[in-house]
C-alpha atoms as an extended CHARMM CRD file, in Angstrom:
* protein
*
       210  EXT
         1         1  UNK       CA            -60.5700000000      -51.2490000000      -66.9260000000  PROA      1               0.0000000000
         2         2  UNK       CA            -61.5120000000      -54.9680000000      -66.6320000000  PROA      2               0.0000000000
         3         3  UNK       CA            -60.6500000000      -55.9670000000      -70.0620000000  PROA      3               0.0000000000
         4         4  UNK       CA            -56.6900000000      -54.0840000000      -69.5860000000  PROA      4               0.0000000000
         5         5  UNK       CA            -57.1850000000      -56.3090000000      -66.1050000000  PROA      5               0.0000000000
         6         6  UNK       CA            -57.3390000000      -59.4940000000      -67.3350000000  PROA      6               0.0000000000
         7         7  UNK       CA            -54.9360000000      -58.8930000000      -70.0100000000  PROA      7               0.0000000000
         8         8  UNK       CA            -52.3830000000      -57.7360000000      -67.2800000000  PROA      8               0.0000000000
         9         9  UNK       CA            -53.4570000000      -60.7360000000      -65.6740000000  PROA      9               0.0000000000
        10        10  UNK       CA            -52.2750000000      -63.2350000000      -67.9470000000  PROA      10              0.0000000000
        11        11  UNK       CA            -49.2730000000      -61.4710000000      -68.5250000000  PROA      11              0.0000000000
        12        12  UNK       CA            -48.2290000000      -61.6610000000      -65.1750000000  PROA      12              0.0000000000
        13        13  UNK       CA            -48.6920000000      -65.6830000000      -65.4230000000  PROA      13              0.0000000000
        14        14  UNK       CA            -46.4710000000      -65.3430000000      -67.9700000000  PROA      14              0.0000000000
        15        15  UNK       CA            -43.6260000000      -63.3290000000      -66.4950000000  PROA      15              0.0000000000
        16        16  UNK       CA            -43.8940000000      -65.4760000000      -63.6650000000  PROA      16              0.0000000000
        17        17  UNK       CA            -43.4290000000      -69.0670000000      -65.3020000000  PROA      17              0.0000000000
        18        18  UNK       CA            -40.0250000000      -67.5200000000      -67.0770000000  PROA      18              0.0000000000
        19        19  UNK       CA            -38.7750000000      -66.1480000000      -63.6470000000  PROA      19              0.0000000000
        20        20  UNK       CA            -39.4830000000      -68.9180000000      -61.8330000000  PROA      20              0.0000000000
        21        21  UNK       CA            -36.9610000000      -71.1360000000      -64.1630000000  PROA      21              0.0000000000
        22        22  UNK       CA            -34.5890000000      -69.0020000000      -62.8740000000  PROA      22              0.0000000000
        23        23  UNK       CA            -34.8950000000      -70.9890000000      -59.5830000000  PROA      23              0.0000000000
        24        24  UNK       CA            -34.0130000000      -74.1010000000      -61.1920000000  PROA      24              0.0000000000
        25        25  UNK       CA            -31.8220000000      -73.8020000000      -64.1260000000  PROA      25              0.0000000000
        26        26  UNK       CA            -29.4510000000      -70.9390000000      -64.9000000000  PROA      26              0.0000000000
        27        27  UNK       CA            -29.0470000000      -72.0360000000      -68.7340000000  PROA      27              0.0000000000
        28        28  UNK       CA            -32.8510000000      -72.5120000000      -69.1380000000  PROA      28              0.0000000000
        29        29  UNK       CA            -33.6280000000      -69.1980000000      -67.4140000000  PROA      29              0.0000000000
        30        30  UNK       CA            -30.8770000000      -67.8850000000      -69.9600000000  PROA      30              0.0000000000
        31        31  UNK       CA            -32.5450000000      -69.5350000000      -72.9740000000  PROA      31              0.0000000000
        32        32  UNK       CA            -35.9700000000      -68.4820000000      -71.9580000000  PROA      32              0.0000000000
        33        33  UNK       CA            -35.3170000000      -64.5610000000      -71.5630000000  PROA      33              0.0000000000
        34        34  UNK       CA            -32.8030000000      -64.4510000000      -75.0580000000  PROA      34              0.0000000000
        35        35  UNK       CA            -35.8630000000      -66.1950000000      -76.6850000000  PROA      35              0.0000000000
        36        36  UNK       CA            -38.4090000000      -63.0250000000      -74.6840000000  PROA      36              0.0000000000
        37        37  UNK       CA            -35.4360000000      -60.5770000000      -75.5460000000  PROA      37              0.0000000000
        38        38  UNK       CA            -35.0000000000      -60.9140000000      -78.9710000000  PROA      38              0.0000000000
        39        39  UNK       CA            -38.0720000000      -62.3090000000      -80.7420000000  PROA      39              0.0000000000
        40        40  UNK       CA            -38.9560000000      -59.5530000000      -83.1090000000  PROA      40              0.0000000000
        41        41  UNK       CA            -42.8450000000      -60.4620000000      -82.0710000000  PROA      41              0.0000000000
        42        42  UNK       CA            -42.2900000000      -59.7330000000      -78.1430000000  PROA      42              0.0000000000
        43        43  UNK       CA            -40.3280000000      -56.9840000000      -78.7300000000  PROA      43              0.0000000000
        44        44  UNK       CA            -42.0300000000      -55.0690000000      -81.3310000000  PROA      44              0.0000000000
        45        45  UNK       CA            -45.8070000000      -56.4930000000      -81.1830000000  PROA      45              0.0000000000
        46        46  UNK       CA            -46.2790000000      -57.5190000000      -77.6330000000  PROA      46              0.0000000000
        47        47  UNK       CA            -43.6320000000      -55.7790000000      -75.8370000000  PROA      47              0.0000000000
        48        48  UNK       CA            -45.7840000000      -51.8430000000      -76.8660000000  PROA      48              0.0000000000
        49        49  UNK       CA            -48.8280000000      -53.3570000000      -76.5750000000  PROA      49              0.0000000000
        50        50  UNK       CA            -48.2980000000      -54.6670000000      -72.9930000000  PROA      50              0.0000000000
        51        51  UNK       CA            -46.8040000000      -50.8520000000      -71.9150000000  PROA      51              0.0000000000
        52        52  UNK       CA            -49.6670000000      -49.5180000000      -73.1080000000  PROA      52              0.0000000000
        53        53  UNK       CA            -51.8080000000      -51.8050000000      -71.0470000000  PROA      53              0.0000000000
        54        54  UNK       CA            -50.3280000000      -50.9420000000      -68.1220000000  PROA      54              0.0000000000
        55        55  UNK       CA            -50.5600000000      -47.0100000000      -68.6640000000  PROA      55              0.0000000000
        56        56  UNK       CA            -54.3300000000      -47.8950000000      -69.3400000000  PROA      56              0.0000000000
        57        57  UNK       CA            -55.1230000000      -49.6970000000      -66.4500000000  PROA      57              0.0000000000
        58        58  UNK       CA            -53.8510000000      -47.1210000000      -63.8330000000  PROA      58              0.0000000000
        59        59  UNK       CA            -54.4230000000      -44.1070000000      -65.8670000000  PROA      59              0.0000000000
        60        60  UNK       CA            -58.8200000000      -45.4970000000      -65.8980000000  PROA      60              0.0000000000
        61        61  UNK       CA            -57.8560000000      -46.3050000000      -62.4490000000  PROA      61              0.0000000000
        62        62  UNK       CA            -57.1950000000      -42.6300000000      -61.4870000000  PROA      62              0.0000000000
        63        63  UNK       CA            -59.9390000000      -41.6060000000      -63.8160000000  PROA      63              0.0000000000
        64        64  UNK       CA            -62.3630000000      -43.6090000000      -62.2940000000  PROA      64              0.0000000000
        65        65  UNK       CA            -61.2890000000      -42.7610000000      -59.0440000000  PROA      65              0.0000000000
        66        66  UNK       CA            -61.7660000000      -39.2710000000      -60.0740000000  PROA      66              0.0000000000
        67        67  UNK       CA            -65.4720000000      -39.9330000000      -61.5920000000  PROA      67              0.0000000000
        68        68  UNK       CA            -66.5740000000      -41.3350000000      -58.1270000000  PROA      68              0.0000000000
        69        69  UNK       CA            -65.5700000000      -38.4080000000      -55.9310000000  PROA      69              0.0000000000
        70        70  UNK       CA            -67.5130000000      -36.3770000000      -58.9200000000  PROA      70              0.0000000000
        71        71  UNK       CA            -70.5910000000      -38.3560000000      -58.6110000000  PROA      71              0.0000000000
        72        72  UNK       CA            -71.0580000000      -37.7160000000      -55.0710000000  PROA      72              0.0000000000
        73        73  UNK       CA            -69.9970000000      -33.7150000000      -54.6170000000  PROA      73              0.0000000000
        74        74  UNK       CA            -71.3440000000      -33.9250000000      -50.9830000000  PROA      74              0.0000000000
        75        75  UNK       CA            -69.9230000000      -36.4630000000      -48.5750000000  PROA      75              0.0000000000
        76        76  UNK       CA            -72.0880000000      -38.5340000000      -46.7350000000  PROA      76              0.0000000000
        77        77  UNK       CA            -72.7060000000      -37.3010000000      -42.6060000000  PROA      77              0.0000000000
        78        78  UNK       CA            -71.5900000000      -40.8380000000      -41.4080000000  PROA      78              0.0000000000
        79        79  UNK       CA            -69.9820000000      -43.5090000000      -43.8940000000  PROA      79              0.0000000000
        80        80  UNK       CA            -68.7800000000      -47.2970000000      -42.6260000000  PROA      80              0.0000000000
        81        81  UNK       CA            -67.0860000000      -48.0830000000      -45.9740000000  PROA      81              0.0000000000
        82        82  UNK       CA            -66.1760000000      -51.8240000000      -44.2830000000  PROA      82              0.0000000000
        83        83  UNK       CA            -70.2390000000      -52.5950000000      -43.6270000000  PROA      83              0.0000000000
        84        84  UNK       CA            -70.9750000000      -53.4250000000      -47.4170000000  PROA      84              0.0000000000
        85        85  UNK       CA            -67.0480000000      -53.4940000000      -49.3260000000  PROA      85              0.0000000000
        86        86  UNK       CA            -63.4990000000      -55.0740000000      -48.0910000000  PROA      86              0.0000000000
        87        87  UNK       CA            -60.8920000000      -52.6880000000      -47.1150000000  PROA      87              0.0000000000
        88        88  UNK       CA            -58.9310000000      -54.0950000000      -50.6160000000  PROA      88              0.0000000000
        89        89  UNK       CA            -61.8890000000      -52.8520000000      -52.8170000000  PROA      89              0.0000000000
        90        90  UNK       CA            -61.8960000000      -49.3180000000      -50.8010000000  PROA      90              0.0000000000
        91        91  UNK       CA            -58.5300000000      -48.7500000000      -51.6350000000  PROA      91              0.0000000000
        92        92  UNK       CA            -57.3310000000      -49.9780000000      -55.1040000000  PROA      92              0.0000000000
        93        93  UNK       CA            -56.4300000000      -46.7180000000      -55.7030000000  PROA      93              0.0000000000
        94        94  UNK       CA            -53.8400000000      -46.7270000000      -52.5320000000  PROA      94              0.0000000000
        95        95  UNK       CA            -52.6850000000      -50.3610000000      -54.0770000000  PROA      95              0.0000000000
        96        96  UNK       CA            -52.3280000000      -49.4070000000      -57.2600000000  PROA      96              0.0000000000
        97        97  UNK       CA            -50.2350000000      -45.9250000000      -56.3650000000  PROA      97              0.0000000000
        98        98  UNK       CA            -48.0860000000      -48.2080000000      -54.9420000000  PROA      98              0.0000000000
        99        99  UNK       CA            -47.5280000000      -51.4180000000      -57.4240000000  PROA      99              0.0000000000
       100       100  UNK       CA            -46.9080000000      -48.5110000000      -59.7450000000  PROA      100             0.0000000000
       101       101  UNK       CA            -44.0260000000      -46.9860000000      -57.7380000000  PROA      101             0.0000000000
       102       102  UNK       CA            -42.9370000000      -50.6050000000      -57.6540000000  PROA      102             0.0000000000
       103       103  UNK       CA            -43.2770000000      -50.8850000000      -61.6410000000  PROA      103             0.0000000000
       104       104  UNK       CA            -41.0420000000      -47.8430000000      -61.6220000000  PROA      104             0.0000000000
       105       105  UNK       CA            -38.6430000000      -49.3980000000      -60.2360000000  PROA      105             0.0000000000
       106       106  UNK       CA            -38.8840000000      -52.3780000000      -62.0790000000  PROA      106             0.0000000000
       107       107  UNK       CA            -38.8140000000      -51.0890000000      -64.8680000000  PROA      107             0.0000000000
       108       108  UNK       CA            -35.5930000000      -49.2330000000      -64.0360000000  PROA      108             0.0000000000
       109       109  UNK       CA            -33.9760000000      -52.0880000000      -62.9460000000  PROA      109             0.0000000000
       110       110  UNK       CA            -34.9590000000      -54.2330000000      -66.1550000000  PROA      110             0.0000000000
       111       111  UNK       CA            -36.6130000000      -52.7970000000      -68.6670000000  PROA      111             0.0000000000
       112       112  UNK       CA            -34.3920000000      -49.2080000000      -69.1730000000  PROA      112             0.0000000000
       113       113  UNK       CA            -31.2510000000      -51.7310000000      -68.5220000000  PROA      113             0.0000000000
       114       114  UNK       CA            -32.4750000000      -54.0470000000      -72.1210000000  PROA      114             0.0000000000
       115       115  UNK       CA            -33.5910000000      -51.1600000000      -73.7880000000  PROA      115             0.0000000000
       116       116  UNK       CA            -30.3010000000      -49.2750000000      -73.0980000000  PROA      116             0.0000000000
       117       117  UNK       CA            -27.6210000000      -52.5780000000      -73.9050000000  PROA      117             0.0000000000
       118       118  UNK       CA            -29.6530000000      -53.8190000000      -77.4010000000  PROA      118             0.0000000000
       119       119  UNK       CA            -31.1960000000      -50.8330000000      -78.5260000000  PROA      119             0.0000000000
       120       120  UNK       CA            -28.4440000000      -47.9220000000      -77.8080000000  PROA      120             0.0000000000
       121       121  UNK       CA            -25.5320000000      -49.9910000000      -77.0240000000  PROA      121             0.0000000000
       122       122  UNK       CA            -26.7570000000      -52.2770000000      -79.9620000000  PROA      122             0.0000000000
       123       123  UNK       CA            -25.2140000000      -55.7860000000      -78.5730000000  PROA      123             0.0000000000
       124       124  UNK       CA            -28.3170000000      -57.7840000000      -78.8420000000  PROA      124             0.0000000000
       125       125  UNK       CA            -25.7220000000      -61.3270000000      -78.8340000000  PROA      125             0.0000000000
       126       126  UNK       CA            -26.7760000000      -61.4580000000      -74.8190000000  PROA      126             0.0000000000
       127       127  UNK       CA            -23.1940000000      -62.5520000000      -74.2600000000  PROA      127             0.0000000000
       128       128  UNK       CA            -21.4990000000      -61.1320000000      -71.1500000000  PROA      128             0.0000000000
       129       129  UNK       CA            -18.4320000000      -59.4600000000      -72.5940000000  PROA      129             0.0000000000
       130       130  UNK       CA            -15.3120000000      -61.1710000000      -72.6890000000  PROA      130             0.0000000000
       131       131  UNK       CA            -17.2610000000      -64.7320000000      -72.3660000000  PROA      131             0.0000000000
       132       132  UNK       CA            -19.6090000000      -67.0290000000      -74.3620000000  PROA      132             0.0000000000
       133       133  UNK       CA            -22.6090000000      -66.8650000000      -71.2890000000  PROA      133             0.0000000000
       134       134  UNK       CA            -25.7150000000      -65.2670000000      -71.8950000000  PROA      134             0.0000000000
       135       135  UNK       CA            -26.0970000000      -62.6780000000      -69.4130000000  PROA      135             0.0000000000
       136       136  UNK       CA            -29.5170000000      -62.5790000000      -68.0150000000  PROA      136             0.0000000000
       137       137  UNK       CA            -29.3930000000      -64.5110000000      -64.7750000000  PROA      137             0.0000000000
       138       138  UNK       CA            -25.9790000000      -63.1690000000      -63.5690000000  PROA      138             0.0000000000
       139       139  UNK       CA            -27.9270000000      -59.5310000000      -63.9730000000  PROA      139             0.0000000000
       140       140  UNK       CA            -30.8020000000      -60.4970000000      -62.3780000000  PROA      140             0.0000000000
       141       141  UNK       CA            -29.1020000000      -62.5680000000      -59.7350000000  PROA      141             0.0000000000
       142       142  UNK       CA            -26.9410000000      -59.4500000000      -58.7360000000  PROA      142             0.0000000000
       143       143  UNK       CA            -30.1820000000      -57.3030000000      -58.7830000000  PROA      143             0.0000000000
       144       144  UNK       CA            -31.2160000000      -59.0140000000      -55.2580000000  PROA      144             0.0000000000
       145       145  UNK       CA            -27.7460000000      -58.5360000000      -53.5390000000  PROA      145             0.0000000000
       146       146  UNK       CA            -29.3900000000      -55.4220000000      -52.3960000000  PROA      146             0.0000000000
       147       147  UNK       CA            -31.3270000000      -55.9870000000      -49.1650000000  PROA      147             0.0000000000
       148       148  UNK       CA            -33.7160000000      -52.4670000000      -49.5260000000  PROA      148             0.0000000000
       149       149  UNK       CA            -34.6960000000      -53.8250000000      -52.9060000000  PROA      149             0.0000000000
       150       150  UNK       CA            -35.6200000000      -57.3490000000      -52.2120000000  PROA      150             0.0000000000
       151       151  UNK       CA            -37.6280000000      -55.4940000000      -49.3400000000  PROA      151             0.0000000000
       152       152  UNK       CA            -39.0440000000      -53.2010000000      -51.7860000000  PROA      152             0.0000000000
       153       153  UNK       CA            -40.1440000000      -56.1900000000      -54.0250000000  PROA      153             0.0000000000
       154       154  UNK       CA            -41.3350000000      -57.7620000000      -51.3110000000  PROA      154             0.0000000000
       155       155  UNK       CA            -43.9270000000      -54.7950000000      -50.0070000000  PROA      155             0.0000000000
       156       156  UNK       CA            -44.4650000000      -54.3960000000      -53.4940000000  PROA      156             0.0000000000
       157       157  UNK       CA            -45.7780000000      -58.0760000000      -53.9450000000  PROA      157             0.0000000000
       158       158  UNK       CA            -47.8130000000      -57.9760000000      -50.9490000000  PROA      158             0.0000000000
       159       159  UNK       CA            -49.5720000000      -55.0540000000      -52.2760000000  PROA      159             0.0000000000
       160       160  UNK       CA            -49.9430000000      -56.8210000000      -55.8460000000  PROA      160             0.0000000000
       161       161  UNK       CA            -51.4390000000      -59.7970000000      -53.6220000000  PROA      161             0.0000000000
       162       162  UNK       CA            -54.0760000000      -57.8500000000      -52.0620000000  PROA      162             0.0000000000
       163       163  UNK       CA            -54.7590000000      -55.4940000000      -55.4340000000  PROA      163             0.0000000000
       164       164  UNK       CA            -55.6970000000      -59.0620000000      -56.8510000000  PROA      164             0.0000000000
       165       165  UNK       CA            -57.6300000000      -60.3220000000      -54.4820000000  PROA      165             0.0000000000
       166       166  UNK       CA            -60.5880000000      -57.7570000000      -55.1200000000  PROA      166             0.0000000000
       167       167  UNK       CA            -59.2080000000      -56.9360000000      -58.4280000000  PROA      167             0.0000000000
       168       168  UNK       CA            -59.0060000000      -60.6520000000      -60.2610000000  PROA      168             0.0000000000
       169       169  UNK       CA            -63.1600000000      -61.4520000000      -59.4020000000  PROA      169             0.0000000000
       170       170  UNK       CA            -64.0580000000      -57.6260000000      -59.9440000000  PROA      170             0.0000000000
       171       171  UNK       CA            -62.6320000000      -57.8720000000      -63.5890000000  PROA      171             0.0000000000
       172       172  UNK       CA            -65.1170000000      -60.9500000000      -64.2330000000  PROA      172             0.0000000000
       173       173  UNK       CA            -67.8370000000      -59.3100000000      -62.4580000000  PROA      173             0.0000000000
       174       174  UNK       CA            -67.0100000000      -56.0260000000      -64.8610000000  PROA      174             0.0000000000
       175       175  UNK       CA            -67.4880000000      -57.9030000000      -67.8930000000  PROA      175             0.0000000000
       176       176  UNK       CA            -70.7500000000      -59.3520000000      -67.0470000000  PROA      176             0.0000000000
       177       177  UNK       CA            -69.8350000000      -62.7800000000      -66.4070000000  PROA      177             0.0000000000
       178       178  UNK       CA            -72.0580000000      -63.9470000000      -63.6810000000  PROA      178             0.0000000000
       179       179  UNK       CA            -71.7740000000      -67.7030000000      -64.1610000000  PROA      179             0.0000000000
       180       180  UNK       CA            -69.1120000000      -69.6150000000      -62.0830000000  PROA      180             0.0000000000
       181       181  UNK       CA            -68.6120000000      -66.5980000000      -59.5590000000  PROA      181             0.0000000000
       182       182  UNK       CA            -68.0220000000      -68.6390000000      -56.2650000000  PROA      182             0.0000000000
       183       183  UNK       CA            -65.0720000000      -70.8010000000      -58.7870000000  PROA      183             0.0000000000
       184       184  UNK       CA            -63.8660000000      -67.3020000000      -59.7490000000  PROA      184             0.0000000000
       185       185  UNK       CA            -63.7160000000      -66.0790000000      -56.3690000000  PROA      185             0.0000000000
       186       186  UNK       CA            -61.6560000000      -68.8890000000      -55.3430000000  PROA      186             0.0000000000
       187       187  UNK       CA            -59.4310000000      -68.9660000000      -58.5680000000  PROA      187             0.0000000000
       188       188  UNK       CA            -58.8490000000      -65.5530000000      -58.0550000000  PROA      188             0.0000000000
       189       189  UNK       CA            -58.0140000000      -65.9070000000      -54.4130000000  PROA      189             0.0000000000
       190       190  UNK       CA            -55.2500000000      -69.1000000000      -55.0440000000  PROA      190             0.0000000000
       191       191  UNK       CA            -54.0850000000      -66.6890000000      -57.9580000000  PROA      191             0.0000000000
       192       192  UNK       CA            -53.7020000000      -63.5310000000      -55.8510000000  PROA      192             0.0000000000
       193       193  UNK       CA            -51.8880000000      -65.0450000000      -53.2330000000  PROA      193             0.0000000000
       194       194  UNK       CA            -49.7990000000      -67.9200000000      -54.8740000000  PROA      194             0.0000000000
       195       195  UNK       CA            -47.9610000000      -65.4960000000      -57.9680000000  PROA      195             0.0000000000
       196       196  UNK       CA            -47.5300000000      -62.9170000000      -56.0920000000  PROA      196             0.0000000000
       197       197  UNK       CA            -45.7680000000      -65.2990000000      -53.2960000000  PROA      197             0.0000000000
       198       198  UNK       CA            -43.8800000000      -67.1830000000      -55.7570000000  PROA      198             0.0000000000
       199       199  UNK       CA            -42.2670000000      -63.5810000000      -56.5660000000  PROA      199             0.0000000000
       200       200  UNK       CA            -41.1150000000      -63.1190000000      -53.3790000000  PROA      200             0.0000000000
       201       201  UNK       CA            -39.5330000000      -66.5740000000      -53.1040000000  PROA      201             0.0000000000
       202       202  UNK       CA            -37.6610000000      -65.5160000000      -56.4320000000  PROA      202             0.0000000000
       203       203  UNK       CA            -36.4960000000      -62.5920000000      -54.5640000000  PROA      203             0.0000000000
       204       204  UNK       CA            -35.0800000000      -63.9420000000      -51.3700000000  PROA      204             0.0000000000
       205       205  UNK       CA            -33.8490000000      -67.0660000000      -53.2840000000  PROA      205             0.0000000000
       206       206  UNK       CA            -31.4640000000      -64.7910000000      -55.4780000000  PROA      206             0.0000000000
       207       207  UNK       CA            -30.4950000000      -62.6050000000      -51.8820000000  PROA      207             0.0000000000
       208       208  UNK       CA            -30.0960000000      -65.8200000000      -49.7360000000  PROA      208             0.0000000000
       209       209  UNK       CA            -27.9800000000      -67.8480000000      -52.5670000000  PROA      209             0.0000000000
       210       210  UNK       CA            -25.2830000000      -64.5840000000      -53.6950000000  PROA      210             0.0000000000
């Protein structure tokens, strides 16, 4: 679970640094995602092996979840959950349910869409028809004229924020690393809030500038 974390982790540093070019140039965001979209070791190396990090991580995280309850069959006669754990490491599982609604989504709105126009459609040029412009900003710039889906992305952030902020020191903690933890703790913290923030500026940029 902590390993698939921390993997997910970095990838999400990732996907953020090429989204957030979007903000600034419209041919760089272009070149950056045609580079992502057609490099045979993204799509065919990286591309699986990310999905199937993903399905790990919440598929331990319900199984886990499940192995808890299991471990105590009888409840206790009084609990106060918030006396020795945060209210985000009591309910990952509520976070998680969720960001993966949210991943639905996204995945719907991205994923299915480049799947569908190189794979079945098999135009993997990038062009917009008719045109010599790669496509990839115009579709994700029209993807945010929607006002229930920027809000969607939005919530969906927020809950990614506070996922992280137990999730990103709990990964380290996992693994056994026990050095550094107060540095952790506050790299995880700046990292929890600051991605997940810089998401939602990508969002409402793209709304407020259609």
């Amino acid at each position: 679970m902590a390993l698939s974390a921390l993997f997910l982790i970095i990838f999400l540093l990732l996907h953020f640094s090429v989204n957030f070019i979007s903000i600034f140039s419209e041919d760089a965001f272009n070149e950056a995602s045609h580079f992502m979209g057609t490099n045979p070791l993204v799509q065919f190396l990286m591309q699986p092996i990310l999905i199937l990090g993903v399905v790990f991580h919440f598929v331990m995280g319900f199984v886990l979840e499940a192995k808890n309850k299991a471990s105590r069959p009888v409840k206790y006669s009084k609990y106060n959950g918030g006396a020795s754990a945060s209210w985000m490491s009591r309910n990952m599982l509520v976070s998680g349910a969720v960001i993966l609604a949210f991943l639905g989504l996204h995945f719907y709105d991205f994923w299915v869409h480049e799947m569908t126009v190189k794979y079945v459609e098999g135009d993997m040029s990038g062009v917009i028809p008719g045109t010599e412009h790669l496509r990839y900003y115009e579709e994700m710039h029209a993807k945010f004229a929607d006002l229930w889906r920027v809000i969607f992305y939005c919530v969906g952030f927020a809950l990614l924020s506070l996922h992280l902020l137990h999730g990103f020191q709990s990964a380290f903690q996992s693994i056994g690393v026990r050095k550094f933890r107060n540095a952790i703790v506050k790299l995880g913290n700046i990292y929890a809030i600051v991605i997940p923030l810089g998401f939602i500026f990508i969002a409402l940029f793209h709304f407020i500038t259609q």
